[in-house]
N, CA, C and O of each residue as an XYZ file, in Angstrom:
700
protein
N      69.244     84.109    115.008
C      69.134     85.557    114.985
C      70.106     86.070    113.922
O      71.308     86.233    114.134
N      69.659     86.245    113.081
C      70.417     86.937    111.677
C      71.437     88.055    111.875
O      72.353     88.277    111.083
N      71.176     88.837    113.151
C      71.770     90.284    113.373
C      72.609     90.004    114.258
O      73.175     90.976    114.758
N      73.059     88.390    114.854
C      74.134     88.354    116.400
C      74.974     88.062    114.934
O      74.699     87.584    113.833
N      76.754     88.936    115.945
C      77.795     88.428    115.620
C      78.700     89.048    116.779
O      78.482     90.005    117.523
N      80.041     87.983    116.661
C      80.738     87.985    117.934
C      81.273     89.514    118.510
O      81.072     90.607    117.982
N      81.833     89.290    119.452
C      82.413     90.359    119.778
C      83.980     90.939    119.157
O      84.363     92.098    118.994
N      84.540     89.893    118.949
C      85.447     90.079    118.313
C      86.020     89.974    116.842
O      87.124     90.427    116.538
N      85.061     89.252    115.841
C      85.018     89.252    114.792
C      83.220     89.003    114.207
O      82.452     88.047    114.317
N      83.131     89.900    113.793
C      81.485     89.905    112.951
C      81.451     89.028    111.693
O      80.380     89.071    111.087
N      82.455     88.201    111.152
C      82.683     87.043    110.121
C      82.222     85.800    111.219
O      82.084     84.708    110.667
N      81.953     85.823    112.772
C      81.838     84.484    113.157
C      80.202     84.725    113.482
O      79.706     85.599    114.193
N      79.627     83.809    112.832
C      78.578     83.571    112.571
C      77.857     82.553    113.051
O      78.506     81.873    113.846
N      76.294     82.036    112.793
C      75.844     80.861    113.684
C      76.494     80.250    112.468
O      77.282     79.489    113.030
N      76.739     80.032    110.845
C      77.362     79.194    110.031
C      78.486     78.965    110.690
O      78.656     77.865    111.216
N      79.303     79.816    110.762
C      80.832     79.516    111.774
C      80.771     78.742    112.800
O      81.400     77.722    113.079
N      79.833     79.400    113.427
C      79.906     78.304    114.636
C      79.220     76.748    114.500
O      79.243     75.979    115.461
N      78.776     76.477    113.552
C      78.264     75.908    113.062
C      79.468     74.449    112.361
O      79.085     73.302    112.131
N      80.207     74.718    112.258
C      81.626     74.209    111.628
C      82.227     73.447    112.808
O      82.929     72.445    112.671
N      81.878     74.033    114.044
C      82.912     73.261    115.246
C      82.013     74.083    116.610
O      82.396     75.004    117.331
N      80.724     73.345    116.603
C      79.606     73.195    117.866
C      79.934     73.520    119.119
O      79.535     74.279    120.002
N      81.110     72.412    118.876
C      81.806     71.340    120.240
C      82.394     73.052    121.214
O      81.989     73.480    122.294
N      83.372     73.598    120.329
C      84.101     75.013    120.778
C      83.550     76.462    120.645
O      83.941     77.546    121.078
N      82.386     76.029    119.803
C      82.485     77.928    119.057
C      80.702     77.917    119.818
O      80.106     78.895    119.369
N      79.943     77.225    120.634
C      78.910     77.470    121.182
C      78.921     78.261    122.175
O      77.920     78.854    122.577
N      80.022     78.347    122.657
C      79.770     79.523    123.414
C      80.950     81.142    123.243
O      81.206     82.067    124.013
N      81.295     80.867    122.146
C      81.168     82.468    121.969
C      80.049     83.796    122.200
O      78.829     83.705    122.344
N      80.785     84.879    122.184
C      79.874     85.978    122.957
C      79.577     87.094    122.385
O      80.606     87.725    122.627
N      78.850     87.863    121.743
C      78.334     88.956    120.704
C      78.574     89.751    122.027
O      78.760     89.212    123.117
N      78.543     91.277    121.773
C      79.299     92.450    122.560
C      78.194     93.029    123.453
O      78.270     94.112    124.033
N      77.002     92.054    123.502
C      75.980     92.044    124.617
C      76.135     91.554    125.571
O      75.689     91.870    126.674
N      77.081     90.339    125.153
C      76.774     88.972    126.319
C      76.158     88.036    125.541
O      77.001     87.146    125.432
N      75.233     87.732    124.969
C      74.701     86.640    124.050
C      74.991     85.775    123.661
O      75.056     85.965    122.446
N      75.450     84.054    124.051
C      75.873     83.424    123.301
C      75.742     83.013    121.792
O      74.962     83.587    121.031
N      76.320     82.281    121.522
C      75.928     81.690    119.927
C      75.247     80.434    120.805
O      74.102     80.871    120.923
N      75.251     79.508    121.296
C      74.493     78.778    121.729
C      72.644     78.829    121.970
O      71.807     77.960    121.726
N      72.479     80.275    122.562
C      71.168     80.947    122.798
C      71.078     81.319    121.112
O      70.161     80.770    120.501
N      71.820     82.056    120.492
C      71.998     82.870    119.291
C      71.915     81.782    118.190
O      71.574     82.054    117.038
N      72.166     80.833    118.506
C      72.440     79.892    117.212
C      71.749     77.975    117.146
O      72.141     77.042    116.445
N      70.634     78.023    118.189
C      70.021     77.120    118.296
C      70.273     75.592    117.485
O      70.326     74.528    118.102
N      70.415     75.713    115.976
C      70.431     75.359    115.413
C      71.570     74.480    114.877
O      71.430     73.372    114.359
N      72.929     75.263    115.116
C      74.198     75.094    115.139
C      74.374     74.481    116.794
O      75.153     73.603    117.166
N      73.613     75.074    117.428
C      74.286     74.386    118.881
C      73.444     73.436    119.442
O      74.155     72.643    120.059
N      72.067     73.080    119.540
C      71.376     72.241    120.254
C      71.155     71.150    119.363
O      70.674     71.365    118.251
N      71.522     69.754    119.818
C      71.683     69.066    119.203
C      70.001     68.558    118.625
O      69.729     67.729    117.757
N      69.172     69.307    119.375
C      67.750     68.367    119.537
C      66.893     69.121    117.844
O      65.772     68.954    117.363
N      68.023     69.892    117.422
C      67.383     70.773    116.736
C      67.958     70.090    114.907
O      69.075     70.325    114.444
N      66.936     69.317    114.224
C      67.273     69.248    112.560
C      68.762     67.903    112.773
O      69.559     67.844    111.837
N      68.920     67.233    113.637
C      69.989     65.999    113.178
C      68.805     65.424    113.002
O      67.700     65.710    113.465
N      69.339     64.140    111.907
C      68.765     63.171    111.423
C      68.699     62.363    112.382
O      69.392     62.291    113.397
N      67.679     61.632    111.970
C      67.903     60.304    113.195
C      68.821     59.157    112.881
O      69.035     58.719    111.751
N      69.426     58.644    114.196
C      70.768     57.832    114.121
C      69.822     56.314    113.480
O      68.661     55.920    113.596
N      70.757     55.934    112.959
C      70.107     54.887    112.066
C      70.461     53.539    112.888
O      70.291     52.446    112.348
N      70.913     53.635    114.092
C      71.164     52.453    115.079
C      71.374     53.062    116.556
O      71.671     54.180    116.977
N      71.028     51.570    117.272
C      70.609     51.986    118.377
C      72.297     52.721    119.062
O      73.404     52.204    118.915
N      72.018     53.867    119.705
C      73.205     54.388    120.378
C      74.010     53.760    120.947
O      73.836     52.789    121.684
N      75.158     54.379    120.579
C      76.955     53.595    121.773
C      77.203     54.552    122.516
O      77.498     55.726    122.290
N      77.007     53.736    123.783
C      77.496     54.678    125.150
C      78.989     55.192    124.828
O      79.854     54.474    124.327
N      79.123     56.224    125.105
C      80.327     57.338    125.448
C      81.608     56.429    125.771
O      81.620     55.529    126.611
N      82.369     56.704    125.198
C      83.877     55.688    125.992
C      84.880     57.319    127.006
O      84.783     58.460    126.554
N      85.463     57.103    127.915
C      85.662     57.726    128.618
C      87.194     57.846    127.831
O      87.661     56.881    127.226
N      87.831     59.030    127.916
C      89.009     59.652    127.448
C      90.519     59.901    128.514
O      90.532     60.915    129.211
N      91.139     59.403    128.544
C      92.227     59.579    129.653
C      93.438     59.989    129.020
O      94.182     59.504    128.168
N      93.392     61.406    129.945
C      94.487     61.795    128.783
C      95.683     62.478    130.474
O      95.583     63.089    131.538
N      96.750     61.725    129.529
C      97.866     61.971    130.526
C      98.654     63.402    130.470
O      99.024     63.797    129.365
N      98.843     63.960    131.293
C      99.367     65.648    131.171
C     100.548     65.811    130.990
O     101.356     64.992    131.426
N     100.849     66.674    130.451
C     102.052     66.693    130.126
C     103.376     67.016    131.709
O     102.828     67.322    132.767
N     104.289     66.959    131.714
C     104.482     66.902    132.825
C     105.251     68.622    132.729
O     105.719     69.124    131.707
N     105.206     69.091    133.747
C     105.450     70.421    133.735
C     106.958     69.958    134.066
O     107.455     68.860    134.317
N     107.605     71.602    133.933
C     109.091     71.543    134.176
C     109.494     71.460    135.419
O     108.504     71.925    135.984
N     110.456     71.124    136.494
C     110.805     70.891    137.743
C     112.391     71.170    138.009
O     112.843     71.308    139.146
N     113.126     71.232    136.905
C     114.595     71.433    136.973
C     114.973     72.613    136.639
O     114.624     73.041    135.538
N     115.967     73.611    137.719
C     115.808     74.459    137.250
C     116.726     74.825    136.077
O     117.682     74.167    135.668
N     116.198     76.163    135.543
C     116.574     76.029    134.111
C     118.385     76.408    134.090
O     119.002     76.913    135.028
N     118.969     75.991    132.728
C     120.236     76.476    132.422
C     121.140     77.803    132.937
O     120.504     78.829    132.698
N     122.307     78.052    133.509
C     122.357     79.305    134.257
C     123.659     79.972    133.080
O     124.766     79.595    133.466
N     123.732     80.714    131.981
C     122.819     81.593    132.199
C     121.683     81.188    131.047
O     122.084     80.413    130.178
N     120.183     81.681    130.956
C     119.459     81.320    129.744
C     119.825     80.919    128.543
O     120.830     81.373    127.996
N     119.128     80.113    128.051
C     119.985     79.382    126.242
C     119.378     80.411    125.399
O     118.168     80.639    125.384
N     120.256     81.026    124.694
C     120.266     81.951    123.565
C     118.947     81.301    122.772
O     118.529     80.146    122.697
N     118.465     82.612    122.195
C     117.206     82.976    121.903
C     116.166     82.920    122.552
O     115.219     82.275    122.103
N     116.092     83.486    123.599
C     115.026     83.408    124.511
C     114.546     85.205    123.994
O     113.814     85.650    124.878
N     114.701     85.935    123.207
C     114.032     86.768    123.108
C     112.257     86.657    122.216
O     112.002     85.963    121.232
N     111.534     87.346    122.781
C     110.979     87.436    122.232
C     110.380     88.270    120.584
O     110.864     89.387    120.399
N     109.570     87.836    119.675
C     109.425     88.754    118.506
C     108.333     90.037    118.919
O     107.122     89.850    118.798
N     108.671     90.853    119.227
C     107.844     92.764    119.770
C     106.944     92.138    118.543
O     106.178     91.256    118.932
N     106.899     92.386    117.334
C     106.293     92.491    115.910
C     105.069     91.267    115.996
O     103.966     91.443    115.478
N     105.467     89.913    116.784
C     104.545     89.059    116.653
C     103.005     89.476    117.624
O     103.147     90.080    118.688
N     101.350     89.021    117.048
C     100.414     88.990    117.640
C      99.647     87.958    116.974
O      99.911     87.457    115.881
N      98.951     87.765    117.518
C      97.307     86.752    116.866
C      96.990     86.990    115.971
O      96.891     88.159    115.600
N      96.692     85.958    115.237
C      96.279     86.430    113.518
C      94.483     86.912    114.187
O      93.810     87.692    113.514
N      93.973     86.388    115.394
C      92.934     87.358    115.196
C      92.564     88.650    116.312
O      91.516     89.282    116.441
N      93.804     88.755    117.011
C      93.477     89.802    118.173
C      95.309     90.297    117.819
O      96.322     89.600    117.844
N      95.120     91.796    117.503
C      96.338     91.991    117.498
C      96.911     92.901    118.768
O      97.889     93.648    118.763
N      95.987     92.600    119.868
C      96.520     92.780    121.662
C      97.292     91.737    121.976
O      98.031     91.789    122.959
N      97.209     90.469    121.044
C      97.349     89.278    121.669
C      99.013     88.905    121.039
O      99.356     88.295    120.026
N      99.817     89.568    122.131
C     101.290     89.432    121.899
C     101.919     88.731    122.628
O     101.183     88.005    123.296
N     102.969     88.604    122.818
C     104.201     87.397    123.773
C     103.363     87.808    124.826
O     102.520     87.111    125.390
N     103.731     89.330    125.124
C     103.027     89.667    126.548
C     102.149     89.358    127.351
O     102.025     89.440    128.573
N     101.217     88.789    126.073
C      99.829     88.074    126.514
C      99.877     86.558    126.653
O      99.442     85.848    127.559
N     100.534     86.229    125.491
C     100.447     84.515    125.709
C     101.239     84.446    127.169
O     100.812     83.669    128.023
N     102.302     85.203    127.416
C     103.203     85.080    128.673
C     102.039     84.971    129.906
O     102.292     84.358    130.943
N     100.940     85.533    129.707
C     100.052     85.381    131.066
C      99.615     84.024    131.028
O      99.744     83.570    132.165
N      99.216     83.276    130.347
C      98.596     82.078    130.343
C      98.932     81.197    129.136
O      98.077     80.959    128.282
N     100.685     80.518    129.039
C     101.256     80.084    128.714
C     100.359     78.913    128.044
O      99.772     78.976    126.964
N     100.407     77.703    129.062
C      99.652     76.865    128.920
C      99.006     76.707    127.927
O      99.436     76.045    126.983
N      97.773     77.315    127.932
C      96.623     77.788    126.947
C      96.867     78.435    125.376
O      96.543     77.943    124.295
N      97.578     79.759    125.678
C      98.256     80.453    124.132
C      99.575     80.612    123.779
O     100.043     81.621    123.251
N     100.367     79.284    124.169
C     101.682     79.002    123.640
C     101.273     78.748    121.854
O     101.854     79.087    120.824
N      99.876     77.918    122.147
C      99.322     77.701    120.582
C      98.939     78.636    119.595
O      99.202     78.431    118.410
N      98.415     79.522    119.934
C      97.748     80.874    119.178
C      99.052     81.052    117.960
O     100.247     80.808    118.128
N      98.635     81.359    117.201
C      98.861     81.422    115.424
C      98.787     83.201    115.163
O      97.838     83.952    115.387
N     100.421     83.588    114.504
C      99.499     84.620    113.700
C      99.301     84.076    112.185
O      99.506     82.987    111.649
N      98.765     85.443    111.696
C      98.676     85.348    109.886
C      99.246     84.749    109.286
O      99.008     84.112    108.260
N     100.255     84.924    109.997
C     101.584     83.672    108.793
C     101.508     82.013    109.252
O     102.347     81.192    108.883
N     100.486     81.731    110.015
C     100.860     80.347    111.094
C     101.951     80.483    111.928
O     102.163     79.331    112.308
N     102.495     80.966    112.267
C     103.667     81.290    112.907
C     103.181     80.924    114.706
O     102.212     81.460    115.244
N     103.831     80.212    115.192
C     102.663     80.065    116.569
C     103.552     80.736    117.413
O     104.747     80.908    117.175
N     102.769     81.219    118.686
C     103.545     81.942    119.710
C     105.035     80.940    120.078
O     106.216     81.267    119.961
N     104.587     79.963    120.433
C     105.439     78.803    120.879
C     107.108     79.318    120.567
O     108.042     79.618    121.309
N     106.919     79.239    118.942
C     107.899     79.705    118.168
C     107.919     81.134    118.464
O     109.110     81.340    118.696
N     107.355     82.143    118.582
C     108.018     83.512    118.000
C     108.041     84.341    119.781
O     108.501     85.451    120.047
N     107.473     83.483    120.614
C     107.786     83.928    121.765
C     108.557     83.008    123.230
O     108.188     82.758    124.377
N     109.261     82.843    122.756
C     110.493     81.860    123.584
C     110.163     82.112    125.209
O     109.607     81.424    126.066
N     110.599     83.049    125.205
C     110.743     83.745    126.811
C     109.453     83.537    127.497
O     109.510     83.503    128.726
N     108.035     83.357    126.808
C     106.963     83.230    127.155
C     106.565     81.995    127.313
O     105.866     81.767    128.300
N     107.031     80.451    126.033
C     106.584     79.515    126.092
C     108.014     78.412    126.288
O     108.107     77.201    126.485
N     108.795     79.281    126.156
C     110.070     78.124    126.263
C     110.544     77.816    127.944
O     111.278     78.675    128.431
N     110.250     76.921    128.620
C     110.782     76.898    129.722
C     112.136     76.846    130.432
O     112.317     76.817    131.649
N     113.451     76.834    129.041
C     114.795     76.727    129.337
C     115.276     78.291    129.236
O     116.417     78.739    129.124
N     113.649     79.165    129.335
C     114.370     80.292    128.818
C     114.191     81.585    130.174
O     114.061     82.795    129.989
N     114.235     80.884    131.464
C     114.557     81.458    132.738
C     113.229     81.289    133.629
O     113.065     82.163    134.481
N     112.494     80.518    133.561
C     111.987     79.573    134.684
C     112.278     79.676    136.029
O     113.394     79.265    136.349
N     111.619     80.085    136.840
C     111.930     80.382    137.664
C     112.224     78.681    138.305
O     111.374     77.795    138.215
N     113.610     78.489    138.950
C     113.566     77.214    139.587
C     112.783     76.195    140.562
O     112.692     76.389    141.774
N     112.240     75.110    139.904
C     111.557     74.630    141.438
C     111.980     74.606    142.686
O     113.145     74.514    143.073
N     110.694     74.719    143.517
C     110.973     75.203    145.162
C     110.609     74.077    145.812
O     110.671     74.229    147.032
N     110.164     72.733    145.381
C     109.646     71.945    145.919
C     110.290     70.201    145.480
O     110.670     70.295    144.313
N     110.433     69.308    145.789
C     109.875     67.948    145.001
C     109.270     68.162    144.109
O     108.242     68.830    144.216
N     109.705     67.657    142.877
C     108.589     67.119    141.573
C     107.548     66.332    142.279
O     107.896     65.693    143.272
N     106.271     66.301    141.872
C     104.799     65.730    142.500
C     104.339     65.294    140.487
O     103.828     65.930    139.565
N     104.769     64.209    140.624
C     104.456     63.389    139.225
C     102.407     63.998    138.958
O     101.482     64.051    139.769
N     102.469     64.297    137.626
C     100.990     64.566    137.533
C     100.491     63.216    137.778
O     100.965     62.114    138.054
N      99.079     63.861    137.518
C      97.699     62.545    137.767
C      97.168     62.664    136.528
O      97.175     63.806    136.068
N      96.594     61.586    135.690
C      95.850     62.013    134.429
C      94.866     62.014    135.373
O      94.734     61.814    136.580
N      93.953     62.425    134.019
C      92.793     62.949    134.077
C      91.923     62.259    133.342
O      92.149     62.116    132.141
N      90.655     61.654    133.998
C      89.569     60.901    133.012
C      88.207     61.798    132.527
O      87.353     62.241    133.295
N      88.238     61.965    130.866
C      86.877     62.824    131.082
C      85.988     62.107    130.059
O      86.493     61.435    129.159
N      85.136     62.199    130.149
C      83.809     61.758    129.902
C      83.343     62.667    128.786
O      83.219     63.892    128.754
N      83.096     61.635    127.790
C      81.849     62.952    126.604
C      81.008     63.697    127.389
O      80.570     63.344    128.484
N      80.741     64.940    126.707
C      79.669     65.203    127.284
C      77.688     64.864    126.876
O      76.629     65.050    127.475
N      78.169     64.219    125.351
C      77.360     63.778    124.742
C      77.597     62.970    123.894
O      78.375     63.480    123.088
N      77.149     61.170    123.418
C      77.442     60.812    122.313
C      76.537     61.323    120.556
O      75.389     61.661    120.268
N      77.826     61.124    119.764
C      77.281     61.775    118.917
C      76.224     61.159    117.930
O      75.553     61.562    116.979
N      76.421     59.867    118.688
C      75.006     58.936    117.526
C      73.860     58.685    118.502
O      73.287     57.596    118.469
N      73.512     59.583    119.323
C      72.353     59.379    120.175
C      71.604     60.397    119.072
O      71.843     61.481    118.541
N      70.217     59.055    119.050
C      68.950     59.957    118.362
C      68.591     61.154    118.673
O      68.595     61.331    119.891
N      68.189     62.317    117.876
C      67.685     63.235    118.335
C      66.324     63.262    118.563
O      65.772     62.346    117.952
N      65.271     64.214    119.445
C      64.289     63.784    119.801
C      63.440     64.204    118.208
O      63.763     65.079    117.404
N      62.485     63.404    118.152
C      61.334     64.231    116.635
C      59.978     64.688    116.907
O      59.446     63.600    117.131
N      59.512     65.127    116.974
C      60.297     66.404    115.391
C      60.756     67.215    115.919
O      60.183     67.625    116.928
N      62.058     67.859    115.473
C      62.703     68.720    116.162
C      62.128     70.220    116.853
O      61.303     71.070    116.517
N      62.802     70.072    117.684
C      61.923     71.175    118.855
C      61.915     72.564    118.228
O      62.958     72.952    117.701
N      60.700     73.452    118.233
C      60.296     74.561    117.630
C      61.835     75.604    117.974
O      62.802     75.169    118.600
N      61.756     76.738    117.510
C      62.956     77.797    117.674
C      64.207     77.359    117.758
O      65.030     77.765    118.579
N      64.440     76.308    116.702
C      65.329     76.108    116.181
C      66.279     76.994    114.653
O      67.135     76.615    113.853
N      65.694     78.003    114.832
C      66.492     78.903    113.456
C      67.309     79.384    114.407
O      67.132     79.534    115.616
N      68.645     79.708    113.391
C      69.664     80.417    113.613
C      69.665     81.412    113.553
O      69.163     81.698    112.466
N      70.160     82.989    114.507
C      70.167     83.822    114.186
C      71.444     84.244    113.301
O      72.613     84.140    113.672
N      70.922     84.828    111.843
C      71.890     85.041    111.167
C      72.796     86.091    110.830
O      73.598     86.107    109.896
N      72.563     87.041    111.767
C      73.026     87.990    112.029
C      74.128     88.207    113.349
O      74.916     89.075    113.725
N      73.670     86.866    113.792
C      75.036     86.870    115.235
C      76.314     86.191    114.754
O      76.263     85.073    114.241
N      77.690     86.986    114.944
C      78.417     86.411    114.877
C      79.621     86.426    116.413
O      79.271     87.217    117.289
N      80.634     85.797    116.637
C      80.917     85.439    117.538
C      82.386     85.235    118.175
O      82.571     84.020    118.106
N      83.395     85.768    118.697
C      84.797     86.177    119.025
C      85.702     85.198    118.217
O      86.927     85.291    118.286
């Protein structure tokens, strides 16, 4: 669909999404619309891959060990520079401040602004855990990894001839 683009930036496109399948398929145009529905082409694999030139390799399973969260409580009083930068946001949401990464650490300790500058760095108090953590209340409980599974291998044949309504809409772009 030529006319979808995201909700949050109209530069993300089914080409954009198109660049990285795996993450940007389900972005959302300011309908609701995915790029996945929106971008057939870029997202369904059944749509224009070549055929694998050997017979498919099953999926190898991924185990990835977690990082271990903090359990001690932190330094009394906080280690200098725990302020945060007011001035820092997302190079692409400029709502998206300490304040915000502070809600869901985890996740947008990574977020980048314009300069590369990552929250990590410019918001301490949000991603630094020596920087007043509230103390554990419990025993440390050692994590568990986690085993995950492709969700698809990438040298499995696609079916031929590729399945009809496969164009991209080129007009959707995507957050």
């Amino acid at each position: 669909d030529a006319s979808w683009s995201g909700k949050f930036n109209a530069a993300h496109t089914c080409a954009y999404v198109a660049e990285n399948p795996e993450n940007r398929c389900f972005f959302e145009n300011s309908e609701g619309v995915t790029a996945g529905t929106a971008c057939p082409a870029a997202c369904d694999a059944s749509c224009g891959s070549p055929p694998a030139t050997s017979s498919p390799v099953p999926p190898t399973p991924v185990t990835l060990s977690p990082i271990a969260s903090p359990v001690a409580p932190p330094p009394s009083p906080p280690a200098s520079g725990c302020e945060n930068d007011a001035s820092w946001s997302g190079k692409f949401n400029a709502a998206h401040t300490c304040a915000y990464v502070a809600e869901n650490p985890e996740n947008r300790c990574f977020f980048e602004n314009s300069e590369g500058v990552t929250a990590g760095t410019a918001c301490p108090a949000a991603c630094d855990a020596s920087c007043g953590s509230p103390p554990a209340t419990s025993s440390p409980v050692p994590p568990t990894p986690v085993t995950l599974s492709p969700i698809a291998s990438p040298v499995a044949p696609p079916p031929s001839p590729p399945a009809s309504g496969c164009e991209n809409d080129a007009s959707w772009s995507g957050k």
